[in-house]
C-alpha positions as CSV (number, residue, x, y, z in Angstrom):
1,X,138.1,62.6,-22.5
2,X,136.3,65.9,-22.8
3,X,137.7,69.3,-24.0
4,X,136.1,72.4,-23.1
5,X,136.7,75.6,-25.2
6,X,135.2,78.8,-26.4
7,X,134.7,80.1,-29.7
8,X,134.4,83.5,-30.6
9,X,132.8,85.3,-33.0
10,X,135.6,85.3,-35.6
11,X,136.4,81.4,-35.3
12,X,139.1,81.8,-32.9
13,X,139.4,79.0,-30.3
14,X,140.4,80.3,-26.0
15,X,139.9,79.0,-23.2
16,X,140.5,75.0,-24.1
17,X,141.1,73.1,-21.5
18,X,140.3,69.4,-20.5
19,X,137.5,68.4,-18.1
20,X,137.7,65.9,-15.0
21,X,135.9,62.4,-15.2
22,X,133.7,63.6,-12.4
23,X,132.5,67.3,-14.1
24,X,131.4,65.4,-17.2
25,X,130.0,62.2,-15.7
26,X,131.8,59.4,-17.0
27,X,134.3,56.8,-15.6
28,X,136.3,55.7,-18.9
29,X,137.9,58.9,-19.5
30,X,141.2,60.5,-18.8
31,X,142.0,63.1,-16.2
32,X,142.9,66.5,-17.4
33,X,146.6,66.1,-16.1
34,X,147.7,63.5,-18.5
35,X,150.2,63.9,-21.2
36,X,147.0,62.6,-23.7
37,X,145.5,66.0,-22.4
38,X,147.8,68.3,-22.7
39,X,148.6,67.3,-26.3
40,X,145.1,67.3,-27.0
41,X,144.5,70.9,-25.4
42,X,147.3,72.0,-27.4
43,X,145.7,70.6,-30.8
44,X,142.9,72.2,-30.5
45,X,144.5,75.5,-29.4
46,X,146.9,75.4,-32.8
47,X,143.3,74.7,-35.1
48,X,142.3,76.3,-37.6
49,X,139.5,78.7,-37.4
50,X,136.2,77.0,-36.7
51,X,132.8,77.9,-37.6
52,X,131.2,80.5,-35.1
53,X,127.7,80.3,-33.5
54,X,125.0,82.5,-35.3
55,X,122.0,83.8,-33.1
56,X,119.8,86.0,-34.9
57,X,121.4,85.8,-37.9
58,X,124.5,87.4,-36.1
59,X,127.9,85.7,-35.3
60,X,128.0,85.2,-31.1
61,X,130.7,83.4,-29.1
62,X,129.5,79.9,-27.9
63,X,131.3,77.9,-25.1
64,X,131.7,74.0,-26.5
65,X,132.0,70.9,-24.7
66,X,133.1,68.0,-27.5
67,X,133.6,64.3,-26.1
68,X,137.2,62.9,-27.5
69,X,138.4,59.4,-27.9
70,X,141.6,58.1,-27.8
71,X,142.7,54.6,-29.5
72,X,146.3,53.8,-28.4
73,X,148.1,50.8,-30.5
């Protein structure tokens, strides 16, 4: 599965939200409806700050795209 999101330039996390097999190009992935997604959006929207982009030697907000697997027992 694949989570898209934005960082801003203070570490705070917006605009998560889980990307369709066919916009990331893979067939062994989730769709963005499943419970797995939503739990996972809502993870990532509860983080902790993260580490912003620097351009310039100046903080920038910087969209992410970040590949997620899932091991169910």
């Amino acid at each position: 599965m694949h989570l898209s999101f934005l960082v801003d330039e203070q570490g705070f996390v917006s605009e998560v939200k889980a990307l369709s097999c066919k916009s990331v190009g893979s067939a062994d992935c989730l769709g963005p409806e499943t419970y797995a997604a939503t739990m996972l959006v809502e993870a990532v929207q509860r983080s902790p700050r993260w580490i912003p982009a620097r351009r310039n030697g100046r903080t920038v907000s910087f969209p992410k795209t970040e590949k997620v697997e899932i091991r169910l027992r």
